[in-house]
C-alpha positions as CSV (number, residue, x, y, z in Angstrom):
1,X,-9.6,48.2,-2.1
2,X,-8.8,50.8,-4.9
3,X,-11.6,48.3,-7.2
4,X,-14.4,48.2,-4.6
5,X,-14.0,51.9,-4.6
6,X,-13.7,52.9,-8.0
7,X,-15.7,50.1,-9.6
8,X,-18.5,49.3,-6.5
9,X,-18.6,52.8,-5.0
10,X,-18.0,51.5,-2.1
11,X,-18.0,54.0,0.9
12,X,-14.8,55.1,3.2
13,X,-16.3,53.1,6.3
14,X,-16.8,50.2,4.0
15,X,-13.4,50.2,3.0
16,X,-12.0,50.3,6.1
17,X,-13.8,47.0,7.0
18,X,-12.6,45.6,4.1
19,X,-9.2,46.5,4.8
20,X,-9.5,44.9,8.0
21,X,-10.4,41.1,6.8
22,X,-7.4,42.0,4.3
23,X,-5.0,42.8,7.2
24,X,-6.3,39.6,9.2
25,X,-5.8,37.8,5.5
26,X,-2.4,38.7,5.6
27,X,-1.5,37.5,9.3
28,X,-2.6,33.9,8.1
29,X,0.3,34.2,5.2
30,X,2.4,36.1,7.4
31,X,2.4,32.7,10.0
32,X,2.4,30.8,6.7
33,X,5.4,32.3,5.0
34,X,3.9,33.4,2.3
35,X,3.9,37.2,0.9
36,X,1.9,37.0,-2.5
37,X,-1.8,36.8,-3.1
38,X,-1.6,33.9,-5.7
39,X,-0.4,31.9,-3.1
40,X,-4.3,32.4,-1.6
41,X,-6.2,29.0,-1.3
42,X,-10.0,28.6,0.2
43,X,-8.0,27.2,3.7
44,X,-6.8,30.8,4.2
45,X,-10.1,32.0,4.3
46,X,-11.7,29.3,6.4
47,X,-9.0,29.2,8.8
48,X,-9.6,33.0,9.6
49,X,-13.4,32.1,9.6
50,X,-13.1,29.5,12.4
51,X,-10.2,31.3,14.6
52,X,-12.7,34.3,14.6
53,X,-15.5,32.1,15.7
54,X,-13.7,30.4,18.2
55,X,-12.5,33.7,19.7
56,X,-16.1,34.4,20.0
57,X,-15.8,37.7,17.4
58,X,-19.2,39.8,18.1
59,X,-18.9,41.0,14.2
60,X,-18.4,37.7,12.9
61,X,-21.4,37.9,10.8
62,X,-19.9,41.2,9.2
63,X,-16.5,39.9,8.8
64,X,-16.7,37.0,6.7
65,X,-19.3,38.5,5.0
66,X,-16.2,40.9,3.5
67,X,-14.1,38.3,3.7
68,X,-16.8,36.0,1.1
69,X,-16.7,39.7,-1.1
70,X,-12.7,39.5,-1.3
71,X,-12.6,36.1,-2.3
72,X,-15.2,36.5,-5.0
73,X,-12.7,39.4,-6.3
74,X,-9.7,37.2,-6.3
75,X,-11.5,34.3,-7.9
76,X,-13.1,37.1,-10.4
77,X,-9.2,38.0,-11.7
78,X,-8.0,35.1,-11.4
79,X,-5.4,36.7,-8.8
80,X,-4.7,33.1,-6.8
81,X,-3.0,30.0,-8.7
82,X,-6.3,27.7,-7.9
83,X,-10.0,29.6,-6.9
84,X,-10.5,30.3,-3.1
85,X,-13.9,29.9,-3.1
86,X,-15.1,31.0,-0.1
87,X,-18.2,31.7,1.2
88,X,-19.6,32.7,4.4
89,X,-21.8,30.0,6.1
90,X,-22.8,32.2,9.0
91,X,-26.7,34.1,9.3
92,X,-26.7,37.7,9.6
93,X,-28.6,39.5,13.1
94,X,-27.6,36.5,15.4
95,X,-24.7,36.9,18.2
96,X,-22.2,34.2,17.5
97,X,-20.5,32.6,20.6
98,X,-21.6,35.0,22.9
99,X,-21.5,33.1,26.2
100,X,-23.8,33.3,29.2
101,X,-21.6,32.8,32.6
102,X,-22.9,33.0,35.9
103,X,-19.6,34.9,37.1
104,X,-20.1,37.6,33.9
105,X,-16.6,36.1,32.4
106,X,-17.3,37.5,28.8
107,X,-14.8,35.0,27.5
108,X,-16.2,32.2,29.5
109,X,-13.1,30.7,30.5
110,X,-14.4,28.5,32.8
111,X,-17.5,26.0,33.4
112,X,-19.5,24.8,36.4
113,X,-19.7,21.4,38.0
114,X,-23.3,21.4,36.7
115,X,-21.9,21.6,33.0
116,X,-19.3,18.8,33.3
117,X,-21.4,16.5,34.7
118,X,-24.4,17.4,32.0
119,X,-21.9,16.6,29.4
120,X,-20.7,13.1,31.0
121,X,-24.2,12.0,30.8
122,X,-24.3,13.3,27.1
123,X,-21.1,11.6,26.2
124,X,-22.0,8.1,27.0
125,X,-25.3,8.0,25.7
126,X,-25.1,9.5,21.9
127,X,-28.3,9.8,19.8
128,X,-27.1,9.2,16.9
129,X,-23.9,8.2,14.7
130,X,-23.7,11.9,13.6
131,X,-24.0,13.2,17.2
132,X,-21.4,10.6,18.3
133,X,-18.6,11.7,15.9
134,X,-19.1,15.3,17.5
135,X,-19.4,13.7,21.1
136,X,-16.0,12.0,20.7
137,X,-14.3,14.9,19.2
138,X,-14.8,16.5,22.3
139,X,-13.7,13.9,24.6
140,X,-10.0,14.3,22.9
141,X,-10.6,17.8,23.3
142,X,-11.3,17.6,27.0
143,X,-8.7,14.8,27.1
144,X,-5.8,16.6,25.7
145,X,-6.7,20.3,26.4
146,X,-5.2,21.1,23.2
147,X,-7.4,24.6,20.5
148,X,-9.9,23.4,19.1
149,X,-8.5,23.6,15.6
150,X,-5.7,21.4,16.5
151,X,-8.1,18.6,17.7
152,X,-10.4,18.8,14.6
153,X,-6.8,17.9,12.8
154,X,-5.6,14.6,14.2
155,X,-4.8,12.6,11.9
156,X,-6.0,8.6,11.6
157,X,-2.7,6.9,12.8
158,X,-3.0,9.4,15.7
159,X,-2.7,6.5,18.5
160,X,0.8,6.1,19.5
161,X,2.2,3.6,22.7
162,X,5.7,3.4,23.9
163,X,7.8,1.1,26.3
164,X,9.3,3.4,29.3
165,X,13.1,2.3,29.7
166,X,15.5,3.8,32.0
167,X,18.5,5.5,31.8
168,X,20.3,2.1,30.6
169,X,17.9,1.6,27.9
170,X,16.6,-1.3,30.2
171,X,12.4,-1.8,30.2
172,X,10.9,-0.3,33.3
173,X,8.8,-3.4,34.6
174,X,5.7,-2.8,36.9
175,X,6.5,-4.5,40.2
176,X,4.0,-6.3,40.8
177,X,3.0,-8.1,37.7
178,X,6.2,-7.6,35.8
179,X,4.7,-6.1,32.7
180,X,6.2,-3.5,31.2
181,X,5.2,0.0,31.3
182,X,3.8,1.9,28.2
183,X,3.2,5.2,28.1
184,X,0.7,6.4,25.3
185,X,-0.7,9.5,23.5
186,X,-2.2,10.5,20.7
187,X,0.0,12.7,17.3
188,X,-1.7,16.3,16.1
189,X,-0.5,19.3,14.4
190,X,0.3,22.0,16.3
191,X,-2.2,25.1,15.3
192,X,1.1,27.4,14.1
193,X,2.9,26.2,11.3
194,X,1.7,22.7,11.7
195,X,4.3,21.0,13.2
196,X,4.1,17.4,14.1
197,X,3.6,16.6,18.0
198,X,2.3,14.1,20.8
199,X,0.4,14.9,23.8
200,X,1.2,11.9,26.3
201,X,-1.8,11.3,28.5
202,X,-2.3,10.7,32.2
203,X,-3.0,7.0,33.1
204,X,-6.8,8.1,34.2
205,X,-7.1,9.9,30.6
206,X,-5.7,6.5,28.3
207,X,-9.0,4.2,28.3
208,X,-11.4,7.6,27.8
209,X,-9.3,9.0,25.1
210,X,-8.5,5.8,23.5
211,X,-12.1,5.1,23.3
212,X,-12.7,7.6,21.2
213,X,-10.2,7.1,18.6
214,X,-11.4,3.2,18.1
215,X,-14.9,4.8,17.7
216,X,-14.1,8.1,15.4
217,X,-12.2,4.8,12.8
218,X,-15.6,3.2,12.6
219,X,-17.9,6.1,12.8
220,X,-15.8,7.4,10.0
221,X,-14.7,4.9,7.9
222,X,-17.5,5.7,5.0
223,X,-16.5,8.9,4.5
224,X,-13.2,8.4,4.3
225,X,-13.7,6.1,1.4
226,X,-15.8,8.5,-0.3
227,X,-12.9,11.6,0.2
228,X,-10.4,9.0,-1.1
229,X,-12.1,8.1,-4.2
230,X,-12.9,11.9,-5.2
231,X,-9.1,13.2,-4.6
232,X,-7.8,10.5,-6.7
233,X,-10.5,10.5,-9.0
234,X,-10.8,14.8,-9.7
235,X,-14.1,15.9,-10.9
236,X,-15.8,12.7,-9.7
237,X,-18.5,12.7,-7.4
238,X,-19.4,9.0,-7.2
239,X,-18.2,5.4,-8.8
240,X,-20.6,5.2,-10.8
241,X,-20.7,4.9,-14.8
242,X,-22.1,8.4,-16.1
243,X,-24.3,6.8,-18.3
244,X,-26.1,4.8,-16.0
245,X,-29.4,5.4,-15.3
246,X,-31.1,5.4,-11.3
247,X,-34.6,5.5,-10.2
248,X,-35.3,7.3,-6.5
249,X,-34.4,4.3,-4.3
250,X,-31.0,3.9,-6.1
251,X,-30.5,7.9,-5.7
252,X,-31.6,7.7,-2.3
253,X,-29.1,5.4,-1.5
254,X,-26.5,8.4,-1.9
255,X,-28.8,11.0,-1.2
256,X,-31.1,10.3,2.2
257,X,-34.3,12.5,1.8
258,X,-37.8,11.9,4.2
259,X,-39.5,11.2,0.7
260,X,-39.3,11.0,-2.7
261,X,-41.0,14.2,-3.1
262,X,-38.2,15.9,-1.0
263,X,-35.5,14.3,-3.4
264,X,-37.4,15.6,-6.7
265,X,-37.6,19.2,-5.1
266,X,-33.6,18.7,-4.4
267,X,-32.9,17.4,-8.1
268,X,-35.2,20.2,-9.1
269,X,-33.6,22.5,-7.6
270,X,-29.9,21.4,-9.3
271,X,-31.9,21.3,-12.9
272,X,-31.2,18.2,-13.2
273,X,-33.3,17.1,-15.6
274,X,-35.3,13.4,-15.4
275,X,-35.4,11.1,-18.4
276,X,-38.4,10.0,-17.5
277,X,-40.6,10.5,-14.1
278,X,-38.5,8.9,-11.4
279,X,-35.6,8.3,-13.9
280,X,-32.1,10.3,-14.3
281,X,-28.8,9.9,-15.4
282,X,-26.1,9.5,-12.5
283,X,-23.6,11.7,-14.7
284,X,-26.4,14.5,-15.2
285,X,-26.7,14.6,-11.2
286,X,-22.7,14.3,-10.8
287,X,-22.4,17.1,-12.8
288,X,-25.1,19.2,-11.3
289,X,-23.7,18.5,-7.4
290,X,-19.9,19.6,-8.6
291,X,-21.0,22.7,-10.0
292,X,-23.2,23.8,-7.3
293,X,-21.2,25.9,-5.6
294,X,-22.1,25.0,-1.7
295,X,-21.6,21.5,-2.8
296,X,-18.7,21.4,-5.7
297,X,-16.1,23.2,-3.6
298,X,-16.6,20.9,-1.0
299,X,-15.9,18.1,-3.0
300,X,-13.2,19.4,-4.7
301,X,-11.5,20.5,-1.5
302,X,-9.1,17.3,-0.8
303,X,-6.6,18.9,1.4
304,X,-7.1,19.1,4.7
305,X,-4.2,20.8,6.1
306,X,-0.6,22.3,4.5
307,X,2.0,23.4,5.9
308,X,4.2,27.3,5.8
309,X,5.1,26.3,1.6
310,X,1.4,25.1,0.8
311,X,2.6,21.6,0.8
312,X,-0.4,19.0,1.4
313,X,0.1,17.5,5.1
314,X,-3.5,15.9,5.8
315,X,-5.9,15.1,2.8
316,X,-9.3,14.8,4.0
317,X,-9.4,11.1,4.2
318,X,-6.4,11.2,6.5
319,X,-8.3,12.8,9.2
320,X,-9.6,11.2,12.5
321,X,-12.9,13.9,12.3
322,X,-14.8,13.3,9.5
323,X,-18.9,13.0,8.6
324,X,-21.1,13.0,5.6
325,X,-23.5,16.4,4.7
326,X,-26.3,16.3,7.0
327,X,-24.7,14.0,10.0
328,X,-24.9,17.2,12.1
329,X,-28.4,18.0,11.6
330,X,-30.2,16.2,14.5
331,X,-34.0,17.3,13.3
332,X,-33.5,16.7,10.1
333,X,-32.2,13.1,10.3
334,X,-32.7,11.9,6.9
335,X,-31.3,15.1,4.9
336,X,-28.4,13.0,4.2
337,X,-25.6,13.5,1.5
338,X,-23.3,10.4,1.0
339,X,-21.3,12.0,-1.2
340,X,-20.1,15.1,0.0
341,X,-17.6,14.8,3.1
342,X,-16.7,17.3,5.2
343,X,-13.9,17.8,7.9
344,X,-15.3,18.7,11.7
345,X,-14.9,22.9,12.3
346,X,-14.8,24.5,15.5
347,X,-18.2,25.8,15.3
348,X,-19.7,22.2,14.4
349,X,-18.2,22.2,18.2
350,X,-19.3,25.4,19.6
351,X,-23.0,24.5,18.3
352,X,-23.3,21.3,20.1
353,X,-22.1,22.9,23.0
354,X,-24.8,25.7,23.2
355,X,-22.3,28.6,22.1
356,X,-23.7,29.5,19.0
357,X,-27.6,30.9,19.5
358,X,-30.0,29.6,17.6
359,X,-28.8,25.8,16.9
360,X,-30.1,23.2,19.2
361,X,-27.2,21.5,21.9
362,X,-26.2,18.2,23.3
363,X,-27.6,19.4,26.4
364,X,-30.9,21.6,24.8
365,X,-31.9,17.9,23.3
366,X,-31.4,16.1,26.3
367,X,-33.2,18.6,28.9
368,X,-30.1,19.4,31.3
369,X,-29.6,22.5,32.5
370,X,-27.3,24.5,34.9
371,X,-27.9,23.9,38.6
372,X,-30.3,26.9,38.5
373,X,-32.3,26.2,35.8
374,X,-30.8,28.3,33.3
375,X,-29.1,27.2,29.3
376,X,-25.8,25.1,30.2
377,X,-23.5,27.3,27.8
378,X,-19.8,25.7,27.0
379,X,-17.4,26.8,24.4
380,X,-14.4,25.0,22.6
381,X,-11.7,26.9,24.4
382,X,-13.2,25.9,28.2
383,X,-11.4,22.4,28.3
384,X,-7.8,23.7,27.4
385,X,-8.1,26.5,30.4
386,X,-9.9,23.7,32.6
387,X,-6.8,21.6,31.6
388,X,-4.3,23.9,32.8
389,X,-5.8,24.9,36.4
390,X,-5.9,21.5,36.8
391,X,-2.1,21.3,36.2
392,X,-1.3,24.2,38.4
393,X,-3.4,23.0,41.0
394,X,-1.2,19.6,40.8
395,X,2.1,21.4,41.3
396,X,3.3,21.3,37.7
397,X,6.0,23.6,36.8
398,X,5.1,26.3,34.3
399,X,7.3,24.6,31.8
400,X,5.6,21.4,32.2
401,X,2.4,23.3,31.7
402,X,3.7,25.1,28.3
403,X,4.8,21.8,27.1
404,X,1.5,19.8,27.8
405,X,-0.6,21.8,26.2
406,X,2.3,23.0,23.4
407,X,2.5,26.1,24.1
408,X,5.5,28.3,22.9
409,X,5.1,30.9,25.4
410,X,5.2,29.9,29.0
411,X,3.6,33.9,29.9
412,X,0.2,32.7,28.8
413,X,-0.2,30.1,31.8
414,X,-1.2,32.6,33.9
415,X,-4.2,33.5,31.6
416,X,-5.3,29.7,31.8
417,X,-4.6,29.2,35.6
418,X,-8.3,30.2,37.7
419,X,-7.3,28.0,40.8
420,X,-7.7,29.8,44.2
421,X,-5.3,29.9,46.7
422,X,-7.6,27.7,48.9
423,X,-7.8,25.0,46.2
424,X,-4.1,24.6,45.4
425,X,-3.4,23.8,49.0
426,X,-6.1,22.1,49.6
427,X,-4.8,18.4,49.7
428,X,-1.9,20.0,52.2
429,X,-4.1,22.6,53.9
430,X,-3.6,21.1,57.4
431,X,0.3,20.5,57.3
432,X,1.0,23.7,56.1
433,X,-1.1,25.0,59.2
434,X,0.4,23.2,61.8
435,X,2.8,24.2,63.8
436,X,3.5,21.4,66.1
437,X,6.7,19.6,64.3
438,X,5.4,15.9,65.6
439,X,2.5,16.5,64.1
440,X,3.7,18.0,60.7
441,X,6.1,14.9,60.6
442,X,3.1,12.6,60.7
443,X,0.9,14.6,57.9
444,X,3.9,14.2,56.0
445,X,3.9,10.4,56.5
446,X,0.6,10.1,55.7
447,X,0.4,12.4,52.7
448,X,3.1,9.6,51.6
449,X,1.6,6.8,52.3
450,X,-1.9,8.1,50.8
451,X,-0.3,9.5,47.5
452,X,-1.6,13.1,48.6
453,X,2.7,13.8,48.5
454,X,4.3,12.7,45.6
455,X,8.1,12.5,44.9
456,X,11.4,10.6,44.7
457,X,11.0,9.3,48.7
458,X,7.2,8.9,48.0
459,X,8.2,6.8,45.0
460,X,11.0,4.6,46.6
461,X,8.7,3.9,49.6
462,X,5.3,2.8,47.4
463,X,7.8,0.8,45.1
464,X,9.3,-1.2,48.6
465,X,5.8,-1.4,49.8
466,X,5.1,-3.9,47.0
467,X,7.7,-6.0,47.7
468,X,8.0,-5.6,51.6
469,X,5.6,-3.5,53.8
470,X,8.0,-3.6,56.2
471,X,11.1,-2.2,54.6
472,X,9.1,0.5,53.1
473,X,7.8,1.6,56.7
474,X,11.9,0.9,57.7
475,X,12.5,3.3,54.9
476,X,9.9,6.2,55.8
477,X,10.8,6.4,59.0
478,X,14.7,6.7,58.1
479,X,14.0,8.8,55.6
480,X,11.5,11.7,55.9
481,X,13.2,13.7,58.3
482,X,16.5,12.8,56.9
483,X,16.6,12.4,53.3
484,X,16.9,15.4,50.8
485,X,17.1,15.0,47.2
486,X,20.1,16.5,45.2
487,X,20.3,16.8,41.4
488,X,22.6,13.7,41.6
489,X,20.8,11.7,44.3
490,X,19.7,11.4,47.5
491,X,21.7,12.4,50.7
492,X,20.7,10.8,53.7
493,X,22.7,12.9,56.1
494,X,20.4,15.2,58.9
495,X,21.2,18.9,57.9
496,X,18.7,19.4,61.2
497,X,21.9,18.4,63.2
498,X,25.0,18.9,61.5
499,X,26.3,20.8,58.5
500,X,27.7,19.1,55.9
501,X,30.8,17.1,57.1
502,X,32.6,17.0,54.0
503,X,31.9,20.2,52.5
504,X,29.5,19.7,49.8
505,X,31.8,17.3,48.1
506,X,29.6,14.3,47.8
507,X,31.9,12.5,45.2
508,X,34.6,12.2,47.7
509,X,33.4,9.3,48.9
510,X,30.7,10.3,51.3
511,X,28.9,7.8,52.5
512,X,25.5,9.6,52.8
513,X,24.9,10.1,49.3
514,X,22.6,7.3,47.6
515,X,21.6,7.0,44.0
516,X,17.7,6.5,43.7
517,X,15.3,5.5,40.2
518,X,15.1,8.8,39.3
519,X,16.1,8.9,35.6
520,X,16.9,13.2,35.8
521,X,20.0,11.9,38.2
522,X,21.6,9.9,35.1
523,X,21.6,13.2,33.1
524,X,22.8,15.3,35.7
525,X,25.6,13.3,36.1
526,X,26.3,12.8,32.2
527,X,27.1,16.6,32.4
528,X,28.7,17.0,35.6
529,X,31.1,13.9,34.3
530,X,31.3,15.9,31.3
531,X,32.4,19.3,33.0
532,X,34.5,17.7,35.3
533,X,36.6,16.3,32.3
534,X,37.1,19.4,30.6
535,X,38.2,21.1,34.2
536,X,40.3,18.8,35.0
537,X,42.2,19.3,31.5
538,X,42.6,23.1,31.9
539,X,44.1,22.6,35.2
540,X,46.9,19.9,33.9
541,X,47.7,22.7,30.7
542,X,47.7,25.4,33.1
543,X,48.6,24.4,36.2
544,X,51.8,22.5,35.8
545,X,54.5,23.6,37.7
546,X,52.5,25.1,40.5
547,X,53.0,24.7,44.3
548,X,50.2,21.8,44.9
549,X,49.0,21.5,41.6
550,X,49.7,17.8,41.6
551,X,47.9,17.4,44.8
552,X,44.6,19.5,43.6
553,X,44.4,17.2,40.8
554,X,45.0,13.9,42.5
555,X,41.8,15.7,44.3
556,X,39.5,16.5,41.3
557,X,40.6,12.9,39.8
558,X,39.1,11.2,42.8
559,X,36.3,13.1,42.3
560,X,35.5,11.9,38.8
561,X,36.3,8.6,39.7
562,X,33.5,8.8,42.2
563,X,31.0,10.3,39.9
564,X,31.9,7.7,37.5
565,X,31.2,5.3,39.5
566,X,27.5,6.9,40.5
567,X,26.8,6.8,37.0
568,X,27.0,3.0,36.9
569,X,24.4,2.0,39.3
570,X,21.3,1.3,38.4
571,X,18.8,1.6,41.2
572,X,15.2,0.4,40.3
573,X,12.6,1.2,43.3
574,X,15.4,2.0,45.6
575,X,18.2,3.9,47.1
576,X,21.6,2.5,46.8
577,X,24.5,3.7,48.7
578,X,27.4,4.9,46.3
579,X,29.9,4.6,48.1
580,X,29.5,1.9,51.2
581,X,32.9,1.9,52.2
582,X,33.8,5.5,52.1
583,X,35.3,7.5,54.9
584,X,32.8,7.8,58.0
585,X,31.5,11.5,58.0
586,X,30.5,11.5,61.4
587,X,33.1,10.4,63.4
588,X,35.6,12.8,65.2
589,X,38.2,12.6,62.6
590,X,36.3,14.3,59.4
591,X,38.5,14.8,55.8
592,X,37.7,17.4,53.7
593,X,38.2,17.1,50.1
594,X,40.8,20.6,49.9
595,X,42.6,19.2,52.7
596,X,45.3,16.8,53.4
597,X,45.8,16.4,56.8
C-alpha cells in the first residue's frame, strides 16, 4: 500500500480498494495456515477470483482487477518464493453472475421446474466433446450437491464401491437375488483445508453420476497426457525435438485454427519467426507459447490443488475436469490449443449456465427458455441448496444434512432449506388430517406398504414380503399399532393398554422386547454393555457390606447377562424375540426387576 502511494500516486479511495483484495488475500492464508507473503502462489489469487464469482460479487470486475495490480507488485520484488502470476480474465462494464429470478431472490437460490427440465434435455444431447466435459461436470454437481469448487477438484480415481456388512462383519445380501449390496460414491476435497472425503449417493443417483465419471476419463484423457508430460518435463511445451522443423498441417495438428491464414496471424502475433513461408522451428514456437504470459503460466502451472503447508495434493493431470484451450468456445470450434491444458473453474460453469452476461448458454444454443418465455438463468450454487430442500423435505435430520453435503456447521441448513410447509407433508398430508383412528391406522398401513413410510417396521415387513406375503401382512397387522422402536430394539408390548409391566427393565427378561436388522441397535448395546460393566464394578467396591447389596447386584448381573445375550443375535429382515422364555408380563403375577417378592 505505502508503494502504490508513494511510488504510483495512487489516491486514498484507491488504496482503500486495494487494501480490501489484500485483506481478502489474507483470509485465503489465514484458512491456509500461512502468515507470510512468500508463501503467495498464483492459486491464492485464483482461488479468491473464483469464490468471488461464485458468490456472484457485483464489483468483480474491480476487484481482480487490484488483485492482477498486487500480484504484478509481488512478482516485481520478487516478494513470493515462485511468481504468482496472476491476471484478471474478467471484461470491465459487464455485471457478472447477476441472476434474473422470477421470485426477485438476488442470490438465486433456487430454480424452476422449467429450468431443470431445459437442462435434462441439454445433458443428454451434448454438441460437442468440449460442451460435454462441462455438461458432465454438472451432473456430479447436481448429483452430489457439493460448491462448485469442490466438484471442479475430484480427483481421477474418484469412483469408489463398498460391500454393506452388518454389525458381525457378515455381507448384507439382497433377498431376493442374493447379491450382495454395494453402496458407492465418489472421493473430493473438501473446499476448507482440502481434506479428503466421500459423498455416498442415493441408489436413483449411482447410474447418472457414474456415467459421468466413465465419460469425463475418455473426454479427458488427451489432456491429461499433455499436463503429465509438461510437469515432468519443466519448460516443455510439446515432445517434440526443438530442432525439428513443421509446415502448417503438422502445426495445426497442435494448434486447430479455421485456416492457415488464421494460424500465420497467431504465429505472428508470438513473433515467431518462419524459416521459410509455411516453415518454422517447433523449438522457436515452444519457446514463444511459454513466454507469452496468458499461455506460459498456464503451462507451467502443474498443481492443481495443495493443502494448509503448500504441499501438492492434485497435479493437473490428476484431475477428473480437464480440457484443452478453446474446448469451451462453442462458436469458435476450431480455435483449438492442444497444448495448453487447463482445469474446469466455476465460471467455465456459471457461463454455460447463463449466469455470466454476455457468453452464450447450454440453454441460449439450444432455444429453451423459462415457461414464460424469458432467459433460463442457473448458477453453480442452485444444485447444492436444491439438494438440501430435497433432504429436509425427506425427513433427514439436520446432522444427516451437514454431513451429506460436508458441512461443518449444521446452522447453515436453514439457509439451504426453501421447502414449504405444504410440501414437507405432502406425502402424509391426509393422515396427519384425520381424525378418525380406523382410518389413520389404515393410511399408516398403506404409507407402509407403498414406501411413502419408511422405518425399522416398514423395513422388516418389505424384507418378509419377499419371502412370504403372508407373514409380512401377519406382521403389519401385529405390529403397527403395537410395535415401538427402542434404541436397543423393538418392544412389541401395547403402551395403548397397559404401562410398562416390568418397569422399563427390558433386560430382565421381558418377553416383549425383540431385536430387529437395525445395525444402530448393535452400537447401542456395545455401550450400554459397556456402562453396565463399569456400574456394576463401583457397586461391588462400594457397596460391600451393605443391607441388600448382594441382592442389587445379583439384579444388575442379570441384567448384563441379558443384554449380553441381545448383543448375540443376529436378526437379518426380522424381529427376533430375546428372550422367548422369559417371565410372562401380562399375567396377574408381574416381577419387577427391584423387587423380590
Amino acid at each position: 500500500m505505502i508503494y502504490l502511494k508513494r511510488s504510483l500516486g495512487v489516491k486514498a479511495r484507491a488504496i482503500y480498494a486495494y487494501l480490501n483484495e489484500a485483506k481478502r488475500l489474507y483470509n485465503v492464508m489465514y484458512f491456509r495456515n500461512e502468515t507470510s507473503p512468500i508463501s503467495l502462489l498464483n492459486y491464492h489469487f485464483q482461488y479468491l477470483h473464483d469464490y468471488l464469482a461464485e458468490i456472484g460479487y457485483v464489483q468483480l470486475y474491480d476487484a481482480t482487477t487490484n488483485l492482477s495490480k498486487i500480484s504484478s507488485i509481488i512478482d516485481s520484488f520478487g516478494i513470493s518464493v515462485s511468481e504468482t502470476a496472476y491476471k484478471t480474465s474478467e471484461k470491465p462494464k459487464r455485471q457478472h453472475l447477476k441472476v434474473k429470478h422470477k421470485d426477485e431472490e438476488p442470490e438465486g437460490k433456487e430454480f424452476s421446474r422449467a429450468a431443470v427440465e431445459a437442462y435434462a434435455i441439454a445433458t443428454n444431447n451434448p454438441i460437442s466433446e468440449g460442451e460435454e466435459i462441462l455438461l458432465r461436470t454438472l451432473d456430479l454437481l447436481f448429483a452430489m450437491g457439493q460448491r462448485a469448487n469442490e466438484v471442479t477438484h475430484i480427483p481421477l480415481d474418484c469412483w469408489v464401491e463398498r460391500v454393506e456388512k452388518d454389525a458381525h462383519g457378515r455381507i448384507i445380501r439382497n433377498p431376493k437375488s442374493g447379491e450382495a449390496i454395494n453402496t458407492y460414491g465418489v472421493r473430493y476435497y473438501a473446499e476448507k483445508k482440502a481434506q479428503d472425503r466421500v459423498h455416498w449417493f442415493a441408489d436413483q443417483d449411482v447410474s447418472f453420476a457414474r456415467r459421468a465419471v466413465e465419460r469425463l476419463k475418455i473426454l479427458t484423457e488427451k489432456a491429461r497426457v499433455v499436463a503429465k508430460f509438461q510437469r515432468i518435463n519443466p519448460e516443455r511445451m510439446w515432445n517434440l525435438d526443438p530442432n525439428q522443423e513443421m509446415y502448417y498441417p503438422e502445426i495445426m495438428e497442435y494448434l486447430s485454427f479455421a485456416s492457415q491464414d488464421g494460424l500465420q496471424k497467431f504465429l505472428k502475433k508470438l513473433r515467431v519467426t518462419p524459416l521459410s513461408p509455411g516453415k518454422y522451428r517447433a523449438g522457436d514456437i515452444e519457446h514463444a507459447m511459454l513466454k507469452n504470459k496468458n499461455f506460459g503460466t498456464n503451462i507451467a502451472s502443474t498443481v492443481a490443488l495443495a493443502d494448509d503447508s503448500g504441499k501438492p495434493v492434485l497435479y493437473k493431470e490428476q484431475l477428473l475436469g480437464l480440457a484443452f484451450d478453446g474446448d469451451f468456445r462453442m462458436k469458435r470450434k476450431d480455435n483449438l490449443l492442444r497444448v495448453v491444458v487447463a482445469k474446469l473453474t466455476v465460471v467455465d460453469l456459471n457461463c454455460v449456465l447463463g449466469a455470466v452476461h454476455g457468453y452464450e448458454s447450454i440453454f441460449d444454443r439450444r432455444g429453451l427458455t423459462e415457461a414464460d418465455g424469458s432467459r433460463i438463468v442457473m448458477t453453480t450454487h442452485m444444485p447444492r441448496h436444491w439438494r438440501n430442500t430435497l433432504y429436509e423435505i425427506a425427513g433427514m435430520s439436520e446432522a444427516q444434512q451437514a454431513l451429506a453435503l460436508g458441512r461443518a456447521d449444521i446452522s447453515q441448513n436453514p439457509h439451504y432449506q426453501h421447502a414449504t410447509i405444504e410440501e414437507k407433508n405432502a406425502s402424509l398430508h391426509e393422515f396427519i388430517n384425520t381424525r378418525n383412528p380406523q382410518k389413520r391406522l389404515e393410511l399408516f398401513k398403506e404409507g407402509i406398504r407403498d414406501g411413502t413410510i419408511q422405518g425399522s417396521v416398514p423395513n422388516t415387513y418389505n424384507k418378509l414380503r419377499a419371502r412370504s406375503p403372508v407373514e409380512a401382512e401377519e406382521f403389519l397387522e401385529t405390529h403397527v399399532m403395537a410395535a415401538h422402536v427402542t434404541p436397543y430394539g423393538a418392544c412389541s408390548h401395547d403402551f395403548s393398554k397397559a404401562p410398562c409391566p416390568k418397569h422399563l427393565q427390558c433386560f430382565d427378561s421381558c418377553s416383549h422386547l425383540h431385536r430387529t436388522e437395525n445395525p444402530n441397535e448393535a452400537m447401542q448395546l456395545d455401550e450400554l454393555i459397556a456402562m453396565q460393566g463399569k456400574n456394576i464394578d463401583r457397586m461391588k467396591q462400594c457397596g460391600c457390606g451393605d443391607a441388600g447389596a448382594d441382592t442389587w447386584i445379583e439384579i444388575e448381573e442379570r441384567k448384563l447377562k441379558g443384554m449380553e445375550a441381545a448383543r448375540e443375535i443376529y436378526a437379518p429382515g426380522t424381529s427376533i424375540q430375546i428372550f422367548p422364555e422369559g417371565k410372562v408380563v401380562n399375567g396377574k403375577r408381574r416381577r419387577s426387576a427391584v423387587r423380590e417378592d
